[in-house]
KOLNU-954691 format. One record per residue (C-alpha): residue number from 1; x, y, z. Coordinates in pm, whole numbers, plus 50000, padded with zeros to 5 digits. Layout:
<rs>
 num  east north    up
 NUM     X     Y     Z
...
</rs>
This chain:
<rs>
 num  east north    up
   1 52343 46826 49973
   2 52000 46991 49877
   3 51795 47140 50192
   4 51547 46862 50354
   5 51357 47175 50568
   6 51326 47515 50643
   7 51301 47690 50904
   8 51174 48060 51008
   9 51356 48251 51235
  10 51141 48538 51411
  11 51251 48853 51582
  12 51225 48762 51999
  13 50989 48946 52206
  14 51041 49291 52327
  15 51173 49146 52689
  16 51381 48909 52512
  17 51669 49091 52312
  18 51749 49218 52712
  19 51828 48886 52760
  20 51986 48800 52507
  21 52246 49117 52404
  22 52384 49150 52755
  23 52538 48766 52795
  24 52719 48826 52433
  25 52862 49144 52588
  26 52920 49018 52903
  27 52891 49118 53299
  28 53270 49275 53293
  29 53157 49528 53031
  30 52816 49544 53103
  31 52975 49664 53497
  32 53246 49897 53418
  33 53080 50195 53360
  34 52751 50304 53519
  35 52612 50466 53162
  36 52724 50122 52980
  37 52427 49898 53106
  38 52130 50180 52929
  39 52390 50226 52664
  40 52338 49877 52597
  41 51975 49876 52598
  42 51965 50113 52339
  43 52214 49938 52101
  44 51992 49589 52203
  45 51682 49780 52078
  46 51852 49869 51716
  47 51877 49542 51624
  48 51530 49511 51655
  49 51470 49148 51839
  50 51719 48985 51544
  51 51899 48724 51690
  52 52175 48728 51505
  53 52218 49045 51469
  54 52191 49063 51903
  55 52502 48793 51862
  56 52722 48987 51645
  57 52697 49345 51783
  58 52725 49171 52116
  59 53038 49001 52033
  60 53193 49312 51887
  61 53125 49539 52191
  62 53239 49298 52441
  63 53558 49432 52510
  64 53470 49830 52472
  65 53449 49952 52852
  66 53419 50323 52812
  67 53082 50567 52720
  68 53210 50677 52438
  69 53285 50355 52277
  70 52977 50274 52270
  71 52831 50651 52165
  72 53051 50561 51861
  73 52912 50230 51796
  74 52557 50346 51835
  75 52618 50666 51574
  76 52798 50395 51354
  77 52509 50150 51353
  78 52254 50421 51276
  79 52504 50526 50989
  80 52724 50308 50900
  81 52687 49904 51032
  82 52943 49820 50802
  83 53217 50010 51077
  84 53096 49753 51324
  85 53299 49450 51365
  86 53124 49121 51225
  87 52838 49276 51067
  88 52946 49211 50688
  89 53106 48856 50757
  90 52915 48718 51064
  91 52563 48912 50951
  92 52493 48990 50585
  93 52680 48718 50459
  94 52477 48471 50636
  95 52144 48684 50583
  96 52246 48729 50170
  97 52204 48350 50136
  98 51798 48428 50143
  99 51856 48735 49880
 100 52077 48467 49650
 101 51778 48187 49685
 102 51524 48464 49522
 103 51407 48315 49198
 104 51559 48565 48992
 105 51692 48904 48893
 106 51405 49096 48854
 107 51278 48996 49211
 108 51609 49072 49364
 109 51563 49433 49235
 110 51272 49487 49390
 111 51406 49387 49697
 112 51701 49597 49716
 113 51452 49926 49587
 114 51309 49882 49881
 115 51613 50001 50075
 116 51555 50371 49953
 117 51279 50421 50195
 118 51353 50529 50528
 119 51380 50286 50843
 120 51106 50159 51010
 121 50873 50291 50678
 122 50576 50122 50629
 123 50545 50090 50244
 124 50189 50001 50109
 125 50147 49701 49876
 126 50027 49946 49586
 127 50255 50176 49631
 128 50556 50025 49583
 129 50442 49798 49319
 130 50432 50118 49129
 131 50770 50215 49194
 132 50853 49886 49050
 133 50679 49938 48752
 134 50788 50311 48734
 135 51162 50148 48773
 136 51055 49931 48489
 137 51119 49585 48716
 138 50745 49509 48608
 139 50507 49577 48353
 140 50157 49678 48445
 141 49974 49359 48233
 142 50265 49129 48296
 143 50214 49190 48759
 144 49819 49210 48681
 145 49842 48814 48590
 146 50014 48743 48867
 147 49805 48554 49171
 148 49804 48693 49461
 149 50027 48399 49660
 150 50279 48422 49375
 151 50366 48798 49379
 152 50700 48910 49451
 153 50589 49033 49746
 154 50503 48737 49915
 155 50778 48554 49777
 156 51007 48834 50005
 157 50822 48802 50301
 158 50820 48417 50295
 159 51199 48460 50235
 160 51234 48686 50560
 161 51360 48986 50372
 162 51006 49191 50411
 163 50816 49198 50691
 164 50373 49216 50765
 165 50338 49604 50859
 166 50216 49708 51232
 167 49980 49887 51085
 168 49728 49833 50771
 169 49720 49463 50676
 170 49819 49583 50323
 171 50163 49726 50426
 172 50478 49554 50467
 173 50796 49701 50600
 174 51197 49609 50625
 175 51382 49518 50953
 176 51647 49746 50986
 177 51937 49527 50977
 178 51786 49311 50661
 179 51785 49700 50491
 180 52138 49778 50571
 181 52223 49467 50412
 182 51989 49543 50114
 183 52224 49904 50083
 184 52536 49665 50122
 185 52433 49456 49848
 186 52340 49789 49631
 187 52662 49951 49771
 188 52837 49651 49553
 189 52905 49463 49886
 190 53064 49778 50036
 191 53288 49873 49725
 192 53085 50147 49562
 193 52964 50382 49883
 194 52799 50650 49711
 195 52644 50414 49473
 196 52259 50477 49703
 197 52238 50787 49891
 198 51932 50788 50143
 199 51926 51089 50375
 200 51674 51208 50639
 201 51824 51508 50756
 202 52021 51811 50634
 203 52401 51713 50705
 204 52314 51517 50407
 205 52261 51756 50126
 206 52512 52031 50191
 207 52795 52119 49997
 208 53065 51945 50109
 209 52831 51600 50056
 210 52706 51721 49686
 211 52998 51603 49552
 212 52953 51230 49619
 213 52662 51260 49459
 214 52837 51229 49081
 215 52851 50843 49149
 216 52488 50802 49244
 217 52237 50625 49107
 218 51930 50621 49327
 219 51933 50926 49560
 220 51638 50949 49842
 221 51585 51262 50071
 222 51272 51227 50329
 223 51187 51414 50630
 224 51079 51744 50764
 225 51433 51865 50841
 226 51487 51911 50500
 227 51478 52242 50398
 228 51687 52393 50066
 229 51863 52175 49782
 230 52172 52221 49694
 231 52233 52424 49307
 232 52316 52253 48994
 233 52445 51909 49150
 234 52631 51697 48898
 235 52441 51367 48892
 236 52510 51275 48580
 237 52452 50865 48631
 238 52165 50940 48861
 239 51817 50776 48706
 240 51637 50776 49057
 241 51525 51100 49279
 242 51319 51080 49588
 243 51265 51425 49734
 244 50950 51293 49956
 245 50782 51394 50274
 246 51002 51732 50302
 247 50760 51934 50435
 248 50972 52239 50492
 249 51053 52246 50113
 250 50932 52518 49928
 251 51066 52500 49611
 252 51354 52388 49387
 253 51688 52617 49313
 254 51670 52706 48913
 255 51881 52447 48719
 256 51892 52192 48993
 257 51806 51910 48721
 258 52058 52031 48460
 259 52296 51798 48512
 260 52073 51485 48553
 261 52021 51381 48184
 262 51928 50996 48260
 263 51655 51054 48551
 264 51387 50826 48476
 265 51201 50824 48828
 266 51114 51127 49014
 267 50906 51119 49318
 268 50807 51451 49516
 269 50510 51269 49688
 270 50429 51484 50026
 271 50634 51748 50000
 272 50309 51958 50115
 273 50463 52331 50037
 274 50584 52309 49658
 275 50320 52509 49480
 276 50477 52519 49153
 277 50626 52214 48910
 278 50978 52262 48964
 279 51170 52440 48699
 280 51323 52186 48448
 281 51137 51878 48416
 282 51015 51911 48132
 283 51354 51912 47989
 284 51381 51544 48132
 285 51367 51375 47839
 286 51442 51030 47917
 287 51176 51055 48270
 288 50906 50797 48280
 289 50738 50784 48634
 290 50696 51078 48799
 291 50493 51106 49154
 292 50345 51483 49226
 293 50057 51359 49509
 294 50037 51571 49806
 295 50173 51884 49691
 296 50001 52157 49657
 297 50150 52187 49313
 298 49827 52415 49133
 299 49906 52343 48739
 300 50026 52064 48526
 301 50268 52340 48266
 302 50204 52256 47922
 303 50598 52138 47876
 304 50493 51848 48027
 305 50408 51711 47690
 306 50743 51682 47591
 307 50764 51393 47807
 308 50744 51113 47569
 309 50847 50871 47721
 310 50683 50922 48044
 311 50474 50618 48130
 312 50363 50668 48508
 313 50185 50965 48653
 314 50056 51010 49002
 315 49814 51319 49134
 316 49719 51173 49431
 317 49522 51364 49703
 318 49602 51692 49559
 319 49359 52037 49563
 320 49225 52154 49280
 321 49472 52102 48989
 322 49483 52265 48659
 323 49528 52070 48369
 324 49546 52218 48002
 325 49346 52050 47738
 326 49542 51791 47539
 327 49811 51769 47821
 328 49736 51426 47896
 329 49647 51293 47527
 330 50001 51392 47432
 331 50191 51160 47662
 332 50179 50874 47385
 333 50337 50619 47624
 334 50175 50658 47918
 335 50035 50298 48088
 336 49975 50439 48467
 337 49759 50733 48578
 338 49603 50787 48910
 339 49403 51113 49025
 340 49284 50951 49368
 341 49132 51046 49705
 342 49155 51424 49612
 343 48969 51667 49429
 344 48768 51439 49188
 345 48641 51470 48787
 346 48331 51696 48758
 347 48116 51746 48484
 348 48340 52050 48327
 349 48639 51792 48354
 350 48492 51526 48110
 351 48783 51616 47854
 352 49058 51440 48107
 353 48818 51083 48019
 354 48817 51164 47679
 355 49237 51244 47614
 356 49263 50941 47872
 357 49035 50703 47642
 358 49256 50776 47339
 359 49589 50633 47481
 360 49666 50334 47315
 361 49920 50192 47583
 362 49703 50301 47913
 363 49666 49984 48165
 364 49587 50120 48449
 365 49379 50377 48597
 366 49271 50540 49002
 367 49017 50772 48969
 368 48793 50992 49149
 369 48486 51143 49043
 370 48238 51348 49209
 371 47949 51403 48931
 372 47719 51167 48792
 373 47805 51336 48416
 374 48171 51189 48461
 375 48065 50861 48608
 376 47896 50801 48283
 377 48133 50968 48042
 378 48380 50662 48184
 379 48125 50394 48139
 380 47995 50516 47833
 381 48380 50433 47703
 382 48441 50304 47346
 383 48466 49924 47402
 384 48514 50008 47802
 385 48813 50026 47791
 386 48869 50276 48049
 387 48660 50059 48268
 388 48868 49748 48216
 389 49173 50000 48300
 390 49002 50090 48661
 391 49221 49958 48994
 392 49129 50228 49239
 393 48716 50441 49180
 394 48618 50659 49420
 395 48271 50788 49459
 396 48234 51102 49650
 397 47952 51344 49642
 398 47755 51243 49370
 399 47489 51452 49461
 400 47269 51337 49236
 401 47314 50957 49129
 402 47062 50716 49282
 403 47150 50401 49081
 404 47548 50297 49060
 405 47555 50046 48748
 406 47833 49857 48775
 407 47934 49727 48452
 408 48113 49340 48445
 409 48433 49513 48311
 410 48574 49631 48608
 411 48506 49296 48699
 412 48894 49209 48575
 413 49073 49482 48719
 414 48891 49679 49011
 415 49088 49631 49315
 416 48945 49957 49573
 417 48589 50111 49604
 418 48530 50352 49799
 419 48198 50583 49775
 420 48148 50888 50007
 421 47831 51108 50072
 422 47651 50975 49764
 423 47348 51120 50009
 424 47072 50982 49692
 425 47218 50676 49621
 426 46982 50371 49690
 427 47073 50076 49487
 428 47370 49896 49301
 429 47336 49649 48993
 430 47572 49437 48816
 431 47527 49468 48410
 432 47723 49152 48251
 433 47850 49212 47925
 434 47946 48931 47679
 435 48103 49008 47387
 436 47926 48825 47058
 437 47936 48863 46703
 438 47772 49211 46698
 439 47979 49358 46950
 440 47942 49352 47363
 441 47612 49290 47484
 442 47463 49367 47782
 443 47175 49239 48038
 444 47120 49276 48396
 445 47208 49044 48697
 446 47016 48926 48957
 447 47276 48864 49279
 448 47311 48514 49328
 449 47568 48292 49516
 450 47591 48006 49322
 451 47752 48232 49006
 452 48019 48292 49239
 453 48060 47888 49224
 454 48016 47837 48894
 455 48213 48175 48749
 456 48448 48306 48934
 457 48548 48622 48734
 458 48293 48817 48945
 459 48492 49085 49098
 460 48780 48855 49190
 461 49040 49107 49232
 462 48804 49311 49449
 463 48970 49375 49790
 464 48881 49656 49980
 465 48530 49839 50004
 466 48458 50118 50206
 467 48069 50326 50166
 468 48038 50622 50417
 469 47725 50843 50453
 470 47462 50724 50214
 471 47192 50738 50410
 472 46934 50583 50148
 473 47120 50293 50060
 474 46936 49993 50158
 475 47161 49727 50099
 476 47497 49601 49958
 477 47380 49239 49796
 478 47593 49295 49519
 479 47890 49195 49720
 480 47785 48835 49698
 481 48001 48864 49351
 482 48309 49004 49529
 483 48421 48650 49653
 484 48802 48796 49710
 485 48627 49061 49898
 486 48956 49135 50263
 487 48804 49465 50398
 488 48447 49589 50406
 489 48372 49913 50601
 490 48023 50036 50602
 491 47926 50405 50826
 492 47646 50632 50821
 493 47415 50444 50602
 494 47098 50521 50803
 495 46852 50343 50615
 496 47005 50040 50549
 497 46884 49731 50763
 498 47068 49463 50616
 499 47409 49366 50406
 500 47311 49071 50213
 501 46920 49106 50146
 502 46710 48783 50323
 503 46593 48742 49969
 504 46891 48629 49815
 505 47009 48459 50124
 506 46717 48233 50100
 507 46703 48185 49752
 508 47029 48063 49760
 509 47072 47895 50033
 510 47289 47657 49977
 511 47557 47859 49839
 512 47505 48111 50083
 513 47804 48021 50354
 514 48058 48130 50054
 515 47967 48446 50082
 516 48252 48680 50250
 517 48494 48382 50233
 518 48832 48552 50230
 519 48722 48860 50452
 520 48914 48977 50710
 521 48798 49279 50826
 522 48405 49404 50869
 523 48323 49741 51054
 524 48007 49868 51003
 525 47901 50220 51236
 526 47633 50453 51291
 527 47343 50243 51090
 528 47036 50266 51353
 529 46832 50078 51126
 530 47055 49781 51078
 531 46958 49420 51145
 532 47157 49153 50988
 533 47464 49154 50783
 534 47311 48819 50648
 535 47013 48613 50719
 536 47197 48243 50678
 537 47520 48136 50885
 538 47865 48253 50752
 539 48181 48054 50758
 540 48381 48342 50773
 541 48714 48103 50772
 542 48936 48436 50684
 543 48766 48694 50972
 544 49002 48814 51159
 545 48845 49134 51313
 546 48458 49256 51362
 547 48358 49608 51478
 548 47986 49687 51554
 549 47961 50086 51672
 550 47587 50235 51733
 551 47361 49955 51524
 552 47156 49907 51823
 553 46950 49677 51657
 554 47177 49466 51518
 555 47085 49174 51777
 556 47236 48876 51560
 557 47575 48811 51433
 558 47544 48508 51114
 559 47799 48263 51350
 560 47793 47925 51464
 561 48038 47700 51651
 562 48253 47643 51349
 563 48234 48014 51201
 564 48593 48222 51173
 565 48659 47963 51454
 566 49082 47941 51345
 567 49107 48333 51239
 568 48912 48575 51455
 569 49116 48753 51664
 570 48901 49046 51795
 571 48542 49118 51830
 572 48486 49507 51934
 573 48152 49665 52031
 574 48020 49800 52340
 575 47936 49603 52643
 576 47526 49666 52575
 577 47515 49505 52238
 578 47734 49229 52344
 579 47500 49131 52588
 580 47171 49186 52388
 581 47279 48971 52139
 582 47155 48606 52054
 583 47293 48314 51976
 584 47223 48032 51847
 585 47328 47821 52197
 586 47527 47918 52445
 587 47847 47740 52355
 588 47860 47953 52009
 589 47914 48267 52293
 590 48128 48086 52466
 591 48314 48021 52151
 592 48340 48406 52110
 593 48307 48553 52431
 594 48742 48552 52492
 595 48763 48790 52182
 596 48519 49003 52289
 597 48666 49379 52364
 598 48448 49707 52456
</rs>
């Protein structure tokens, strides 16, 4: 019999798993100790306001009367659920049934990878997608034609296996109980133990634990209490190595990768003290991701060309990194590189564009740049290709550029902006390109809505923009082509007085309420000269928050009645400029007035 509806089971309310936990475990036990009843509470609060996980641990402590019983059970439900009575036939049997509806393989592995992160982890969107195309679950072009609604990621959280982050709107995270299950299912439904090994502390990695290691195949060590490797451990099925967020790390033993022939994804991400590229990866023949952001690694060595196969490479929000010449140009099969939000390309780094620009295979590309010389060099590549490789571009002290040109082939790819005391910059324009019979051709836009109607290529993967401290920027028009446009964040741009000029807004008119359709965040701060964010009324059907900080003269917000009225959720600003501003009658402030917060 097929299934006529689903339905979605939430985690209860923080007062609720109280509730709940103690009638499963009942008053007798609950009574028979003084230390039992805030034992409880802290079992109750493990399972995380999961129902059924609140029914089965509550069943299987309801005859355990002493402290220490339930010490045990708490030590074995942080380490090992499995020991708990009911939780693999009563719990992740029932919960599996949404991990065996997935569509198919490929999707299930991304859902169990996401068990080697740590509990309660927030993982961002971007992020892990790269580990799944590091993994080689995904392939960058194959994910990039992928809608938005029909990425694996949604498909997980509709499925109740992943989980909207507390944080950013683009994180998501995994209940603790739907992970263990994802390590049961990875564990080989509890037959192969050792099969994922993901530590946090150093009881972990000593020597007496090494040797489970032989059987491993995805090993994960995170946290600050991590402090020395073991030497030479025998991992000799291992292809994944997470050594991430160990701040106390300072380097690697000699010959610690010796015995790890098949790695093919290493991740060192934020292990802050590791100055050097540990000895012995470039004897990794068969690696192809690697992750060195937010070390203060100093040098990429030049045996990192004998990675061949490498395909992924991450320098994230490092210092000052050297890189040799032809370093990068040798990596023949590399599709992924990201330098972002660090130290970006100057003029006297042109050479990286250049080695970068000859790799046939290269899909995708984060950079940072802070000199105009750069910023050309990439648009000024043969047949743009590296701009039609660009995902992540930040702009940070570009001293000297006054005009950003931004060419239609980002227009494909771009995802993040993000420019940052550009103190000269003034004024953005689109330049459409249309390739003809002598080659790409180019002319220059005017902003107007109705394109957005009538093409919408313009900057439809463009999500997130955020433009700090350019005080001679007068407007940001051009957004009018980022119709996908979730998060817009605009500080310290003294001299602008309005978002969307009143030119195009009445020009336009009539296309002018599709502007900003799908955001959900706006925060602009610190503009003294601001005035409007847009002369005609918004729809705004996706706003969810607004934040207004110091623009005194912003006295007008572009709402009516029927503007963001099933999505906004909070309006911030203090109490002055709330009540200085007009409306257009006083039921539109009424509308608005219960999300108001100073």
């Amino acid at each position: 019999m097929e299934v006529q509806r689903k339905f979605r089971v939430d985690c209860l309310a923080r007062e609720q798993p109280l509730a709940l936990f103690p009638k499963k475990v009942g008053e007798n036990t609950l009574n028979s100790q003084p230390d039992i009843q805030r034992l409880s509470e802290k079992m109750a609060e493990r399972c995380k306001g999961l129902p059924l996980a609140l029914v089965t641990v509550g069943r299987a402590m309801a005859d355990k009367n002493s402290p220490q019983e339930w010490d045990q059970a708490i030590q074995e439900l942080e380490a090992f659920p499995l020991e708990i009575s009911g939780m693999e036939d009563e719990l992740f049997h029932v919960f599996k049934l949404s991990y065996d509806g997935l569509r198919d393989d490929i999707t299930k592995s991304c859902f169990i990878y996401c068990s080697v992160f740590p509990k309660e982890y927030e993982m961002r969107n971007d992020e892990l997608i790269e580990h799944w195309i590091g993994e080689g679950f995904l392939m960058v072009r194959t994910y990039m034609k992928h809608t938005e609604e029909d990425t694996i990621i949604e498909e997980l959280k509709n499925a109740c296996l992943l989980e909207a982050g507390d944080g950013f709107k683009e994180c998501i995270k995994m209940h603790d109980v739907i992970r263990d299950m994802a390590i049961w299912i990875a564990q080989e439904s509890g037959n192969r133990m050792n099969k994922t090994l993901v530590c946090e502390s150093l009881r972990f990695v000593d020597v007496g634990r090494v040797n489970s290691w032989k059987e491993v195949e995805r090993i994960s060590l995170w946290g600050q209490d991590i402090k020395k490797l073991p030497k030479a451990p025998h991992c000799f099925n291992l292809p994944t190595l997470f050594v991430r967020e160990c701040i106390q790390l300072k380097s690697f033993p000699r010959g610690f990768f010796q015995f790890m022939p098949l790695i093919r994804v290493l991740d060192l991400s934020a292990t802050h003290c590791l100055t050097e590229l540990p000895d012995g990866i470039d004897r990794l023949m068969n690696l192809e991701y690697i992750d060195l952001s937010m070390t203060n690694i100093k040098e990429l060595p030049i045996g990192i060309m004998k990675l061949k196969k490498l395909r992924c490479l991450l320098l994230d929000g490092m210092p000052p990194l050297v890189i040799p010449p032809h370093v990068i140009s040798s990596l023949a099969s590399l599709q992924l590189f990201s330098m972002y939000d660090g130290i970006g390309l100057s003029a006297h780094r042109q050479y990286l564009l250049e080695e970068l620009d000859s790799i046939e295979p290269l899909d995708e590309l984060s950079l940072s740049f802070c000199s105009v010389e750069s910023l050309n060099k990439l648009m000024a590549s043969y047949k743009y290709k590296l701009q039609r490789c660009i995902r992540r571009l930040s702009l940070h002290d570009c001293r000297d550029l006054s005009l950003l040109e931004l060419s239609s082939m980002f227009l494909n790819y771009l995802e993040t902006l993000v420019i940052f005391n550009c103190l000269e910059l003034k004024e953005t324009k689109i330049n459409i390109e249309k390739e003809g019979s002598r080659g790409f051709e180019q002319y220059h836009d005017t902003p107007n809505p109705g394109l957005i109607v009538r093409n919408n290529q313009h900057f439809h993967r463009l999500h997130d923009v955020k433009i700090w401290s350019c005080p001679r920027l007068l407007n940001l028009t051009w957004l009018i082509y980022a119709a996908h446009l979730k998060s817009l964040n605009v500080h310290f741009c003294e001299s602008m007085r309005e978002v969307i000029s009143s030119e195009c807004a009445t020009s336009s008119a009539q296309n002018v309420s599709s502007i900003f359709a799908r955001l959900t965040s706006l925060v602009v701060g610190a503009m003294p000269m601001l005035e409007s964010i847009c002369q005609g009324l918004l729809l705004f059907p996706s706003l969810e928050a607004i934040s207004v900080i110091n623009c005194p003269r912003l006295r007008r917000l572009p709402f009516d009645s029927s503007s963001a009225a099933k999505s906004v959720k909070k309006i911030e600003g203090d109490m002055t400029w709330w009540n200085s501003l007009g409306w257009e009658d006083e039921s539109v402030k009424n509308t608005f007035i219960n999300y108001f917060s100073p």
